[in-house]
KOLTI-597308 format. One record per residue: residue in one letter; x, y, z of N, C-alpha, C in turn. Coordinates in steps of 0.001 Angstrom, whole numbers, padded with zeros to 6 digits, always signed. Atoms other than C-alpha are relative to their C-alpha. Example, Ala and Ser with C-alpha at 12.3 -4.5 7.8 and 13.67 -1.06 7.14 Angstrom:
BEGIN
A+000890-001190+000000+012300-004500+007800+000900+001200+000000 S-000820-001190-000060+013670-001060+007140-000770+001090+000730 
***
This chain:
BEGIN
X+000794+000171+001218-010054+017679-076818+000120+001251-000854 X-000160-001043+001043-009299+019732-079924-001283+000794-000131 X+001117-000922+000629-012159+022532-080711-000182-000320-001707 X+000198+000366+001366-014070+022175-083867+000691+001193-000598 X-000634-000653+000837-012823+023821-086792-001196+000702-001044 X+001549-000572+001301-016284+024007-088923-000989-000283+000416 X+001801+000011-000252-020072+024441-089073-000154-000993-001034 X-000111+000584+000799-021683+022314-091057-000500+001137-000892 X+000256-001136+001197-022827+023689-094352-000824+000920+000546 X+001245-000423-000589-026505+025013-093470+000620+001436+000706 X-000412-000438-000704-024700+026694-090531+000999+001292-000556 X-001169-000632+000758-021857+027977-092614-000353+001600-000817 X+000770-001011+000568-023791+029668-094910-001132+000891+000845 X+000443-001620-000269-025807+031761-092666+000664+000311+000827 X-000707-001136-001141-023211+032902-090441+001339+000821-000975 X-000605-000629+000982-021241+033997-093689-001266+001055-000500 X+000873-001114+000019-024240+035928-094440-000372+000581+000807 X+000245-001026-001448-024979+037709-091043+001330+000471+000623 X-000942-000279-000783-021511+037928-089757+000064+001340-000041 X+000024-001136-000609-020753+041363-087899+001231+000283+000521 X-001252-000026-001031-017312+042173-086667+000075+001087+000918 X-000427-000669-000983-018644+044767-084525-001481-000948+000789 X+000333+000584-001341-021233+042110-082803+000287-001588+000088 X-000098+001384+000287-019676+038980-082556-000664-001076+001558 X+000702+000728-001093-021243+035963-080473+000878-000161+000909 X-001327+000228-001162-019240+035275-077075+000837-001335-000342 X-000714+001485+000304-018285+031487-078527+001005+000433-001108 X-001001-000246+000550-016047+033560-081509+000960+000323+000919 X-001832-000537-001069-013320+034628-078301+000180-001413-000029 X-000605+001563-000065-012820+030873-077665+000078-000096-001107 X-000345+001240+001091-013074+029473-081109-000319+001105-001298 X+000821-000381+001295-013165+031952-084127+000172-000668-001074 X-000409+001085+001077-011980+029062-086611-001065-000072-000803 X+001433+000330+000938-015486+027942-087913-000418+001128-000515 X+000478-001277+000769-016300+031367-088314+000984+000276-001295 X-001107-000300+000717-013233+032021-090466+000118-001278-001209 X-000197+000933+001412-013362+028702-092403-001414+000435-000939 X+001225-000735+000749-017225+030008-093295-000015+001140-000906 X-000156-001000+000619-016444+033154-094358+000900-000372-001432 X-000792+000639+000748-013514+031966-096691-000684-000722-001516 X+000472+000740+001239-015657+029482-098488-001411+000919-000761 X+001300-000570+000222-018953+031514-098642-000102+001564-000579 X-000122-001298+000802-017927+035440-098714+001671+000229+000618 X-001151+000251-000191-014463+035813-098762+000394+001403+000315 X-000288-000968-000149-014501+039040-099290-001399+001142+000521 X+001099-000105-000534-017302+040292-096550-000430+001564+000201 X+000420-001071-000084-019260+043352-097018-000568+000339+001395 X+000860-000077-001808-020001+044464-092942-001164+001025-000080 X+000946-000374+000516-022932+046039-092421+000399+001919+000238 X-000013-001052+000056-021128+049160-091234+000822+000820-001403 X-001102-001285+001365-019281+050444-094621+001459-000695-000354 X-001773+000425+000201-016033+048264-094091-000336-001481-000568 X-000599+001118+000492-014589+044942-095885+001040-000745+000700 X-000275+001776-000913-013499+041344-094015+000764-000269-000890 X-000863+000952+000633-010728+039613-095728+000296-001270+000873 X-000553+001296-000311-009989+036017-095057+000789-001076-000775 X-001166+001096+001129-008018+034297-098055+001098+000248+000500 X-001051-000568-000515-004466+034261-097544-000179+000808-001636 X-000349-000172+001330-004429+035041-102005-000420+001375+000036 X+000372-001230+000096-006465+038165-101493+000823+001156+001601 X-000390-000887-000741-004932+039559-098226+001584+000106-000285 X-001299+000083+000388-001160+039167-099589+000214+001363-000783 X-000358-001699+000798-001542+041887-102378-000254+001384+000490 X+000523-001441-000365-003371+044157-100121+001708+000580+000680 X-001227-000105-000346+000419+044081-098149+000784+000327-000780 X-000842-000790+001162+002294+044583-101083-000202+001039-000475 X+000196-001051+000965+000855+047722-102476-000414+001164+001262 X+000461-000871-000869+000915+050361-099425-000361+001153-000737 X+000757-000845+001027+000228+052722-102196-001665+000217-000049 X+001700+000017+000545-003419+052069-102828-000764-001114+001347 X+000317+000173-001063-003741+050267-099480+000490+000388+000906 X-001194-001129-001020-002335+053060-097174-000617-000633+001718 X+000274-000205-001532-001918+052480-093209-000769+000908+000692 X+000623-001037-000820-002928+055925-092107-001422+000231+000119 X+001248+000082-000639-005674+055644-089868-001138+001071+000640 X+001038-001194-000431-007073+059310-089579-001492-000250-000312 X+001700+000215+000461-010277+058507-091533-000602-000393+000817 X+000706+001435-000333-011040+055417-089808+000214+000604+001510 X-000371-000303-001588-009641+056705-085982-000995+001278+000041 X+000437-001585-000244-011015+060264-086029-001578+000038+000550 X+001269-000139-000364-014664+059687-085792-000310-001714+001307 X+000322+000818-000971-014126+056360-083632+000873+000674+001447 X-000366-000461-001030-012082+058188-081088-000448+001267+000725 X+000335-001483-000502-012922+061887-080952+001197-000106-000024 X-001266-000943-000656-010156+064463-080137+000085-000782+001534 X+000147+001240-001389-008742+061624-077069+001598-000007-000497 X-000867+000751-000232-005328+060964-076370-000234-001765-000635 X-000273+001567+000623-005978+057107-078044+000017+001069-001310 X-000354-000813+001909-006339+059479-081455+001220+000303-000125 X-001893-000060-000128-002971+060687-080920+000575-000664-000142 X-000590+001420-000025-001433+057667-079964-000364-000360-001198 X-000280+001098+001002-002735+055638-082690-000077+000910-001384 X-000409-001333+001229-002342+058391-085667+001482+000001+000051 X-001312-000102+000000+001290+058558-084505+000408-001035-000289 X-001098+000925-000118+002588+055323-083691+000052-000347-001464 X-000108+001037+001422+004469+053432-086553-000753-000725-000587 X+000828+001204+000635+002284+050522-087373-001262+000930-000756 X+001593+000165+000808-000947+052759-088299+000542+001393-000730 X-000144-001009+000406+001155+055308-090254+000930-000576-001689 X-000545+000098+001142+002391+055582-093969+001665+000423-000076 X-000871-000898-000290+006023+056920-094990-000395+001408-000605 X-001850-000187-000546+007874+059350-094655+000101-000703+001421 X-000519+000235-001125+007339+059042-090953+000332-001249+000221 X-000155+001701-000273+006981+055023-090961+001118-000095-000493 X-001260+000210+000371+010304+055086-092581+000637+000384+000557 X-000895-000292-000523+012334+057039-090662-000030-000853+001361 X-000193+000673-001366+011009+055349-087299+000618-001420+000063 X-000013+001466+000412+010894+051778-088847+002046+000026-000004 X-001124+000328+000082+014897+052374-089481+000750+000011+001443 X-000668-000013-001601+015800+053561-086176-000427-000790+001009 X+000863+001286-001026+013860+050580-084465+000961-000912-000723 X-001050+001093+000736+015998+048022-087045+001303+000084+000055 X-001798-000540+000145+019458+049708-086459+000062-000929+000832 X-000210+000025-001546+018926+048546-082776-000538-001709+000025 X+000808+001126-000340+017315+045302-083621+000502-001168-001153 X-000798+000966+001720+019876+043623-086346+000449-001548+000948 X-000295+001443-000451+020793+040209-085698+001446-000528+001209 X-001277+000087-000469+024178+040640-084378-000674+000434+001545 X+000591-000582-001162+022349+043124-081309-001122-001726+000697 X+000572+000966-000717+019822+040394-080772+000197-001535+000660 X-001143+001074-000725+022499+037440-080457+000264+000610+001546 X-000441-000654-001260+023824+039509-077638-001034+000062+000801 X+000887+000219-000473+020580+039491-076084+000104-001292+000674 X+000075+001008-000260+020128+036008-075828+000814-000467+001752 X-000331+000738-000688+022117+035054-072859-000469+000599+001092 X+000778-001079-001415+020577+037939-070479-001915-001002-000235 X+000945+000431+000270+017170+036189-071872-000034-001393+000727 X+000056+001702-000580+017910+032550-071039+000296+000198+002139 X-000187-000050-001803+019198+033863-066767-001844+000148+000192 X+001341-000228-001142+015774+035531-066546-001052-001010-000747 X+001481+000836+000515+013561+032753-068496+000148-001017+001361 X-000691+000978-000992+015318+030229-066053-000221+000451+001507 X+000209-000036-001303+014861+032177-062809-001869+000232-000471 X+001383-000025-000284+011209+032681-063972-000556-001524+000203 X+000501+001420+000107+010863+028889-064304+000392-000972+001293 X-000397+000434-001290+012742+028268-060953-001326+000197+001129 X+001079-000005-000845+009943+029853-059261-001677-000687-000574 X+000782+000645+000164+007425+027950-061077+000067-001342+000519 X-000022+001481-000608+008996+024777-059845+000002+000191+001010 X+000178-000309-001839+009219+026339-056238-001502-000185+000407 X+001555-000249-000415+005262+026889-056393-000388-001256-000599 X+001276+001488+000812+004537+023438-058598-000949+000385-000945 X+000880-000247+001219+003156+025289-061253-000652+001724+000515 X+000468-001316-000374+000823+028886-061235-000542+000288-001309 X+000420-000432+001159-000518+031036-064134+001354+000911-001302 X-000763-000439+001059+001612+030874-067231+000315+001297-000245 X+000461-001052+000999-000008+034082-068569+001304+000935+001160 X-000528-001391-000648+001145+036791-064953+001428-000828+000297 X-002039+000208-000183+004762+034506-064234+000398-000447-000816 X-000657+000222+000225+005647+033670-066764-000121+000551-001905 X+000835-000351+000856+004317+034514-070334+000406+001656-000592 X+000264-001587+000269+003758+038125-069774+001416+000531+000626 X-001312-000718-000927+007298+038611-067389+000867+000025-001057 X-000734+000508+001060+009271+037722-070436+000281+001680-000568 X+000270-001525+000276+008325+040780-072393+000753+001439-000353 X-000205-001024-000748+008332+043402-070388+001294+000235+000234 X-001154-000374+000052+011431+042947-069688+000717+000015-000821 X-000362+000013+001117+012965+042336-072644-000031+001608-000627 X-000605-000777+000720+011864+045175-074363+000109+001334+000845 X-000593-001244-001403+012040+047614-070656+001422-000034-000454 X-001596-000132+000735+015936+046726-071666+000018+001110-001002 X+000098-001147+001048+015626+047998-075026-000117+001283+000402 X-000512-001377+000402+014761+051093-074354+000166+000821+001933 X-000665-000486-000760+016030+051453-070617-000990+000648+001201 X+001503-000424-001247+012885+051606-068386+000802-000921+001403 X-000353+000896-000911+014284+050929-065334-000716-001147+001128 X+000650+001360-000384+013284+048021-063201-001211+000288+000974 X+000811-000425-000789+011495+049382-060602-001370+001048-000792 X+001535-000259+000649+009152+051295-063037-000206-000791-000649 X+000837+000789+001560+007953+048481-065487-000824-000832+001024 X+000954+000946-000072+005028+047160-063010-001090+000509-000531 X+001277-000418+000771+002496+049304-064725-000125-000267-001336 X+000123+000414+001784+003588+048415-068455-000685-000599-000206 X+000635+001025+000998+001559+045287-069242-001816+000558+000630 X+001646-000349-000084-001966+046724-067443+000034+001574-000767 X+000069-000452+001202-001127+049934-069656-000177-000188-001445 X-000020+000764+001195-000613+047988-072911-001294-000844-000242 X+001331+000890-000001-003493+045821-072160-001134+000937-000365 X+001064-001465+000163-005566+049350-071956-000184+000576-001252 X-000247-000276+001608-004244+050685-075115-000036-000754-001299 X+000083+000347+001236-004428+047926-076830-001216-000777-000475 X+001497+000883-000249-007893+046582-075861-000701+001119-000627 X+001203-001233+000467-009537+050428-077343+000299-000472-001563 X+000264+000177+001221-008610+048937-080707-000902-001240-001001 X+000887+001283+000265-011212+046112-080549-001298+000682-001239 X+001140-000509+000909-013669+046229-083325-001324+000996+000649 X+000983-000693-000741-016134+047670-080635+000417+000865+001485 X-000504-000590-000792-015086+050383-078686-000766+000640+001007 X+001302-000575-000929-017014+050378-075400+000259+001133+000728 X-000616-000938-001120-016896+053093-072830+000969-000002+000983 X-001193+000350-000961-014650+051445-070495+001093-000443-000761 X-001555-000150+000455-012421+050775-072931+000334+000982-000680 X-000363-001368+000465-012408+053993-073983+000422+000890+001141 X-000027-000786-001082-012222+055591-070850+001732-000743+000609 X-001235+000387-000417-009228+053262-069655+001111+000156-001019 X-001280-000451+000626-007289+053662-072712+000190+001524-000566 X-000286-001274-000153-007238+057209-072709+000641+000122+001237 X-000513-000272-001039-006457+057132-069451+001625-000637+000463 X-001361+000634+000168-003378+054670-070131+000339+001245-000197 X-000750-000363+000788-002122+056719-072723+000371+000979+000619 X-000325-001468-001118-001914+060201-070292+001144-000683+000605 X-000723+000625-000396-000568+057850-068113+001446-000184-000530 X-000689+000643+000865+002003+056002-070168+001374+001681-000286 X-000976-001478+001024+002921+059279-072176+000787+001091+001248 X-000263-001138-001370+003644+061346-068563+001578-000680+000492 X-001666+000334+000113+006392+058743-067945+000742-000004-000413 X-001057+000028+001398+007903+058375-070969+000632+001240-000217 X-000440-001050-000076+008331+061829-071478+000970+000691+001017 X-001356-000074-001071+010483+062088-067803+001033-001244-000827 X-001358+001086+000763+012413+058938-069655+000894+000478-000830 X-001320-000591+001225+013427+060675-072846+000458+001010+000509 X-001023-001231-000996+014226+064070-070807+001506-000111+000781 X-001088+000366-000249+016487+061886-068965+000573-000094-000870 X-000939+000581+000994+018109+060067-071796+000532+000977-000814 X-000386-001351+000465+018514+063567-073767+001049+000568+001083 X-001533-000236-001077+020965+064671-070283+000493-001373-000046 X-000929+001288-000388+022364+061032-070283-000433-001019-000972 X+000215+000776+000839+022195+059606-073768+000531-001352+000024 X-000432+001153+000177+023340+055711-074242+000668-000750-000861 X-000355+000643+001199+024928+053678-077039-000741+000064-001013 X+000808-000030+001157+022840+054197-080105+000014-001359-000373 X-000222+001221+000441+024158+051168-081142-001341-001297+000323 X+000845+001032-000899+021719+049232-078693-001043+000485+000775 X+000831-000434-001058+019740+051278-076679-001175+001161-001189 X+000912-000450+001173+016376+052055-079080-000465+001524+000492 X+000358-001456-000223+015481+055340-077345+000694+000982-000180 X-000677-001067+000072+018269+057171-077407+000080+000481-001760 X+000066-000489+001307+018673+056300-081325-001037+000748-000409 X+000945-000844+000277+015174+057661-081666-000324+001657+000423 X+000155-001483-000598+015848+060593-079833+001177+000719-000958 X-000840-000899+000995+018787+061376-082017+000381+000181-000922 X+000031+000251+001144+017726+060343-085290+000959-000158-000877 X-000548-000134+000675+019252+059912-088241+001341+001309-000469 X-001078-001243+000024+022369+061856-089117-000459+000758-001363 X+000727-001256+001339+021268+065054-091451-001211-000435-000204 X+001195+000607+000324+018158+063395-091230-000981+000904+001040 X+000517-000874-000736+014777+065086-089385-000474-001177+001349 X-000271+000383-000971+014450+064188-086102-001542-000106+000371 X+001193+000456-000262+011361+062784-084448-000570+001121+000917 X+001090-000873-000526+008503+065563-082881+000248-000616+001655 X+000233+000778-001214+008461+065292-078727-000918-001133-000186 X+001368+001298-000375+004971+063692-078992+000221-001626-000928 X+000320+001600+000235+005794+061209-081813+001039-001020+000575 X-001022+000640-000892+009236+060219-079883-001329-000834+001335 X+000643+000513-001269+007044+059314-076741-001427-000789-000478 X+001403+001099-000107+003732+057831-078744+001483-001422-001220 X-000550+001156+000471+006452+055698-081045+000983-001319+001449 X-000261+001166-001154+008025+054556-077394-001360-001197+000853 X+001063-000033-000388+004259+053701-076059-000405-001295-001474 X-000299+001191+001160+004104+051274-079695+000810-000719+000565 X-000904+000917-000849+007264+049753-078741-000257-001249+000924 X+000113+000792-001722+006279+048738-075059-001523-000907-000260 X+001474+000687-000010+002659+047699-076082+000190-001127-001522 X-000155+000779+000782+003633+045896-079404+000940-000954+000006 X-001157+001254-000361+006625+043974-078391-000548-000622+001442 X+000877+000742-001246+004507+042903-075084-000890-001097-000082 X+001509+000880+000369+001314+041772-076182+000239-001204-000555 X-000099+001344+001118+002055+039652-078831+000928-001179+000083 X-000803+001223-000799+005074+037933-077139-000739-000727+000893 X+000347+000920-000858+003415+037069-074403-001748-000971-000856 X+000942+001128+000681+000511+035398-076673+000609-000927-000540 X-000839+001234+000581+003118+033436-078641+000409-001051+001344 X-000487+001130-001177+004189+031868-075459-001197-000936+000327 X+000925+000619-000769+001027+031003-073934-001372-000724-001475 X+000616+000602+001236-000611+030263-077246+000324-001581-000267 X-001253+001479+000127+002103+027577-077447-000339-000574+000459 X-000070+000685-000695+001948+026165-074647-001499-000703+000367 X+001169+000436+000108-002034+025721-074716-000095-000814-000587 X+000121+000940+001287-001620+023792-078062+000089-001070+000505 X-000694+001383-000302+000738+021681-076927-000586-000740+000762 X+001248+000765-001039-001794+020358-073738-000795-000629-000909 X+000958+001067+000842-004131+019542-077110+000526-000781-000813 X+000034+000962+000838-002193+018344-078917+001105-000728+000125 X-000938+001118-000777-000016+015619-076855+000822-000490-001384 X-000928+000771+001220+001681+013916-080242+000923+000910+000103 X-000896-000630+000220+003022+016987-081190+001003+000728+000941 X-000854-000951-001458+004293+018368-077715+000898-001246+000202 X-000392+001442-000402+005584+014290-077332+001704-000317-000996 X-001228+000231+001239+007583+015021-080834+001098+001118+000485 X-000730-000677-000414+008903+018141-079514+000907-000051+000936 X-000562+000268-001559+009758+017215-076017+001451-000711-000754 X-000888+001272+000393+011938+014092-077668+000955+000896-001083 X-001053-000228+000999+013385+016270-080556+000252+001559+000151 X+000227-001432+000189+014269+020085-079344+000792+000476-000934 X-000365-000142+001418+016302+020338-083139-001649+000935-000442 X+001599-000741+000966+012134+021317-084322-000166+001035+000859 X+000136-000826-000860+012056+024197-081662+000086+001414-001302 X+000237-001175+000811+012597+027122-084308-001248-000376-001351 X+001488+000387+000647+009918+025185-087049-001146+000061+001066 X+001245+000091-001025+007775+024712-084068-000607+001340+000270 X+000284-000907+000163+007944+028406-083711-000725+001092-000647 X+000892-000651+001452+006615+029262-087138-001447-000662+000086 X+001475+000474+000373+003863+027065-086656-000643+000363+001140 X+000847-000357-001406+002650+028154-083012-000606+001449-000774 X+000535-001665+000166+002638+031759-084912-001259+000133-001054 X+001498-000152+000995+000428+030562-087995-001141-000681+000561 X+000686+000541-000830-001319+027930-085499-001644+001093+000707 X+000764-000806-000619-002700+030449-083347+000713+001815-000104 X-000486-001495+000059-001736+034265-084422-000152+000587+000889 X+000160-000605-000704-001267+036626-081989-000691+000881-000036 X+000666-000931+000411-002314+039290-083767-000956-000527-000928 X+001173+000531+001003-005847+038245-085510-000213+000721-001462 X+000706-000660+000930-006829+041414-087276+000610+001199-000339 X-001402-001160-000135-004849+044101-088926-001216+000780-001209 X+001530-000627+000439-006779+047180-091115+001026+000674-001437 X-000587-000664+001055-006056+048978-094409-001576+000892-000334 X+000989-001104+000278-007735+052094-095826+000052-000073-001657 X-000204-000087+001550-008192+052053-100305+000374+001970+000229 X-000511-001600+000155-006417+055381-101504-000972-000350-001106 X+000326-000434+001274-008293+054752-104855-000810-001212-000324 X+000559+001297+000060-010940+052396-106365+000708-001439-000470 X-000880+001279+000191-009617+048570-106507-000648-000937+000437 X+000399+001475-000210-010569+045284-106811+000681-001074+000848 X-000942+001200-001087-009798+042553-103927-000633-001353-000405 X+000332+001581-000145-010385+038879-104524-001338+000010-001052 X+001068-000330+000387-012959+039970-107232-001197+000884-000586 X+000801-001260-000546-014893+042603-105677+000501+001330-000500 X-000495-001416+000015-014736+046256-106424-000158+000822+001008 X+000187-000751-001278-014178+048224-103682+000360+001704-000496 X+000247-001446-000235-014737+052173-103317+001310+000410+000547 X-001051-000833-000847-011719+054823-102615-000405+000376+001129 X+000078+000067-001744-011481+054900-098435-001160-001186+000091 X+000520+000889-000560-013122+051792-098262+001282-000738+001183 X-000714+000348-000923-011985+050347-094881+000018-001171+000377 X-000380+001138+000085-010304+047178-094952+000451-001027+001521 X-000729+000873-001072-010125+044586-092314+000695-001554-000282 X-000784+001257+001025-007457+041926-093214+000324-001073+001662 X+000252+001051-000584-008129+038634-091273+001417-001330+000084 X-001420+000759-000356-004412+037081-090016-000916-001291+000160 X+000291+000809-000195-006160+034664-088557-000556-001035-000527 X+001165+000562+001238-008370+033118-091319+001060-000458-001169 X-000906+000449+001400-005531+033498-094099+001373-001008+000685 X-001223+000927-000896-002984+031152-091408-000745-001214-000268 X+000684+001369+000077-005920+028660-091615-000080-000265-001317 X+000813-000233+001365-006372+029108-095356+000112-001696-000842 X-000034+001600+000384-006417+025305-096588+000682+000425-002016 X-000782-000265+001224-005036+026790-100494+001490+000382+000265 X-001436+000029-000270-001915+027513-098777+000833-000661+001041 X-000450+001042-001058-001288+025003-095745-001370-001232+000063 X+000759+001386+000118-002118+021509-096259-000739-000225+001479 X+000181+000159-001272-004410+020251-093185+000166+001177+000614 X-000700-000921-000591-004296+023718-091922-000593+000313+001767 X+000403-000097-001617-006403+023060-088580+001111-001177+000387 X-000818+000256-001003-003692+020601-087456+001665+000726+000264 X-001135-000491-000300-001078+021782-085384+001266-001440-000532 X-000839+000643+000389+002378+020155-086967+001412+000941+000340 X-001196-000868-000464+005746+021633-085228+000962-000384-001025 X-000979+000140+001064+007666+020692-088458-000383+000109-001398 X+000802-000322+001039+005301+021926-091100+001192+000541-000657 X-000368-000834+001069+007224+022967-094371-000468-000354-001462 X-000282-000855-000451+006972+025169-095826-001107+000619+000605 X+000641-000183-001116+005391+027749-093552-000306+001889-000207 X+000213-001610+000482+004714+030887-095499-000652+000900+001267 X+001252-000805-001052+002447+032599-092429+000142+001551-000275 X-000392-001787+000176+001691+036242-092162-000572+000290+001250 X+000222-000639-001236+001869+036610-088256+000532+001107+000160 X-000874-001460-000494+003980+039487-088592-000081+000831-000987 X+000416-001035+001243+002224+040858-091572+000931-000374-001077 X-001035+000221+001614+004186+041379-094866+000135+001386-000496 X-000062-001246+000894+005527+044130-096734+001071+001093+000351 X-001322-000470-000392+007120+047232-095611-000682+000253+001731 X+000645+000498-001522+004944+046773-092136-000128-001337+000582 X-000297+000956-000507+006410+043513-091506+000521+000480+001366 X-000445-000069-001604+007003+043445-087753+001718+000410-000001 X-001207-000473+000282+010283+045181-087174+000657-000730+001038 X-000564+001118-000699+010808+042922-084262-000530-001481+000105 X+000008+001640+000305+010138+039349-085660+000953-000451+000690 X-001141+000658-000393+013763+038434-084987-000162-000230+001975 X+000183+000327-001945+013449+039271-081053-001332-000872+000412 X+000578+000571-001039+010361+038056-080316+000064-002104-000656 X-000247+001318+000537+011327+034670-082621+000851-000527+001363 X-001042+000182-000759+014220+034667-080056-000786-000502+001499 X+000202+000101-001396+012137+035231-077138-001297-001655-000301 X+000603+001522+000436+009622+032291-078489+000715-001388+000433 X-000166+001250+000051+012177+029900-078882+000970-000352+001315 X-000571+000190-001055+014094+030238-075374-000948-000183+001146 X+001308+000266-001410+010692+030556-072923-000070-001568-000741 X+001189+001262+000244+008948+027491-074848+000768-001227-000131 X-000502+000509+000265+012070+025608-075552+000930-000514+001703 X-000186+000127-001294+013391+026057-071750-001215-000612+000714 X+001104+000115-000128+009797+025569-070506+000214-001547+000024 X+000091+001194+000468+009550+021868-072250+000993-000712+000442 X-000901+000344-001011+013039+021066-071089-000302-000551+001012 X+000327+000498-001275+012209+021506-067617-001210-000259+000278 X+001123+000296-000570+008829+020849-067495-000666-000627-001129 X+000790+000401+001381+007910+018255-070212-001457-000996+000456 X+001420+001040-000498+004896+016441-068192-000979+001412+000366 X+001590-000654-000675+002958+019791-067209-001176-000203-000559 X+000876-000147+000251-000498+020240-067379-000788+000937+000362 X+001369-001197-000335-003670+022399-067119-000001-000467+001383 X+000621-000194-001307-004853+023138-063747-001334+000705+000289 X+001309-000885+000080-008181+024579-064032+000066+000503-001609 X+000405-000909+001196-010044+026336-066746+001116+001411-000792 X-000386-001229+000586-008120+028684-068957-000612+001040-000407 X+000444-000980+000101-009174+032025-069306+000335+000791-001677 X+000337-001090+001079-009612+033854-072750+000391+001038-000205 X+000146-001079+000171-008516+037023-073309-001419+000827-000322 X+001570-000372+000002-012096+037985-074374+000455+001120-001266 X-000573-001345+001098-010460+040230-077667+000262-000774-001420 X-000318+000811+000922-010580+039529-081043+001099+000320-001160 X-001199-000345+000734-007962+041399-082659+001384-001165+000886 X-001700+000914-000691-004870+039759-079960-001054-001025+000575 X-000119+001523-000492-005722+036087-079469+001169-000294+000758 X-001055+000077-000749-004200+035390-076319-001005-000837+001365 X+000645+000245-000567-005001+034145-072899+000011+001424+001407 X-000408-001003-001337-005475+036282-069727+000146-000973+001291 X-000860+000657-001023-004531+033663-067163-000248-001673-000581 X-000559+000850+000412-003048+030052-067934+000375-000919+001419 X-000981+000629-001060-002579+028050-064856+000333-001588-000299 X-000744+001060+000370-000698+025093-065362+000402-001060+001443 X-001112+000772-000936+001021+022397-062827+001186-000248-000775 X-001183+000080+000502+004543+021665-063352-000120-001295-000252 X-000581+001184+000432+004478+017932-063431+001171-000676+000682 X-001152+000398-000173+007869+017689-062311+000202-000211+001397 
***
């Protein structure tokens, strides 16, 4: 049975006037839809009660993407007094995604050298052995939890390749990533403050023996993303130890997370929504459309942030220089002014504008791979296993920035 999508009015309107995105009720982790169609119609553009601004249109969160000028990434303001002096301040001050250029430019290129279309063809056939032996042992067991075999194994390895983590260390990556990337929840409790600091030590202690190696025993630039980052641009300035090792620590936690939600996102749908898993099964031609719509369907990433350099009007409103912007993926995917019917899932929706991977010059620098890795798990998956089903309750992630699940168990069917 599909989840609702809306309150009724009454309803609507006062949870557009009280909403809180640092206390949300436990029924927004399962279902924040109704909340998001409320907001939209009622305050679109939501004053919180701590100092920051909610976006949910897609019309108003589009320009904030286009103009990194006067909606800058860099997250010192906004990090500094929610972290303290902490290893997560570091980390997220450095990495790419919450930084402006110069540095976001130089990293952003040396992540795209390594990640061009031609490199990620070549990928593909190392991708399809290990989707296939992960799915062998799902049919050995008759099914298990999507999320730890199959989902989340994907990944990890994938982008451990990239940048050359060898096999035997990548079982700590995804409960690191999970750590680091759970302290950026609108509410940053003690334990997740305490564990993602304690990642990031972690994390950063290995990495740092990694690039040491790779510096005595560099690799192909061509393909292997660490080494290019370690040896930058030619006549160009070369990346700081620390931001080399917090831009690898991005990498491993942003090409992780969000893959393994596209998978298991997917594959949830499809259990609700039998037609369209029925159209897929019968026609795997819609397997790359199907892709675009699992990502505006259910976003991986919900909630992404912007800081005003200068006063500016959004959707209206006048907003204050360093007003701190929270721009609502999730809300502008549902936005009914730009996708017809936008609560049903349709694996051949066009067109399919979405902004799961953001927009601008902080468009996801690996769309292409994890498109790739999307359409070989979910497209193999359905293949061999087009009758599975649920097996128990699915589990939630419990996070409202990454919509995802934390375990998925399934039967095979077959």
């Amino acid at each position: 049975m599909n989840a609702p999508t809306r309150f009724d009015d009454a309803r609507a309107r006062e949870v557009a006037a009280t909403f809180d995105l640092t206390a949300l009720p436990p029924d927004f982790y399962a279902n924040p839809y109704p909340y998001y169609h409320a907001l939209r119609e009622h305050a679109p553009v939501k004053a919180m009660p701590d100092g920051s601004w909610f976006l949910t249109r897609y019309d108003d969160i589009l320009p904030v993407y286009r103009d990194p000028k006067v909606f800058s990434s860099d997250k010192r303001k906004e990090f500094g007094p929610k972290y303290g002096p902490s290893p997560l301040l570091e980390h997220h001050t450095t990495s790419l995604v919450f930084n402006d250029p110069p540095l976001h430019t130089r990293v952003r290129r040396a992540i795209v050298g390594a990640l061009s279309q031609r490199h990620i063809a070549a990928m593909e056939p190392g991708l399809v052995v290990l989707v296939d032996r992960l799915l062998d042992a799902l049919a050995e067991q008759g099914g298990g939890d999507l999320i730890a075999a199959f989902a989340g194994a994907i990944p990890v390895e994938i982008i451990g390749n990239l940048l050359g983590v060898p096999h035997a260390d990548r079982g700590p990556l995804r409960d690191w990533s999970l750590a680091i990337l759970g302290a950026l929840e609108p509410v940053l409790t003690p334990e997740r403050r305490d564990a993602g600091n304690r990642a990031v030590v972690e994390m950063s202690a290995y990495l740092d023996g990694l690039c040491a190696e790779r510096r005595e025993h560099p690799r192909d630039p061509a393909t292997d993303v660490l080494t290019r980052l370690i040896q930058g641009e030619q006549d160009g300035e070369r990346l700081t130890a620390a931001e080399l090792t917090h831009q690898c620590i991005f990498l491993l936690n942003a090409g992780h997370e969000t893959t393994t939600n596209l998978i298991g996102n997917a594959l949830h749908a499809l259990c609700e929504w039998p037609g369209e898993r029925a159209r897929l099964v019968a026609d795997p031609a819609l397997i790359d459309g199907a892709i675009e719509e699992f990502l505006r369907f259910e976003s991986s990433n919900q909630l992404g942030n912007r800081i005003s350099t200068q006063p500016v009007s959004v959707g209206g409103v006048p907003l204050p220089a360093d007003a701190r912007i929270t721009l609502c993926i999730g809300a502008a995917n549902r936005d009914p002014a730009q996708f017809p019917d936008p609560d049903r899932l349709d694996v051949a929706r066009t067109p399919n504008r979405h902004i799961a991977f953001a927009f601008g010059i902080h468009t996801c620098a690996g769309l292409n791979l994890a498109r790739l890795e999307g359409r070989v798990a979910i497209g193999r998956f359905l293949a061999r296993f087009p009758r599975y089903v649920l097996d128990g309750a699915p589990v939630r992630g419990g996070r409202a920035r990454f919509r995802g699940f934390a375990a998925l168990p399934i039967r095979t069917g077959a």
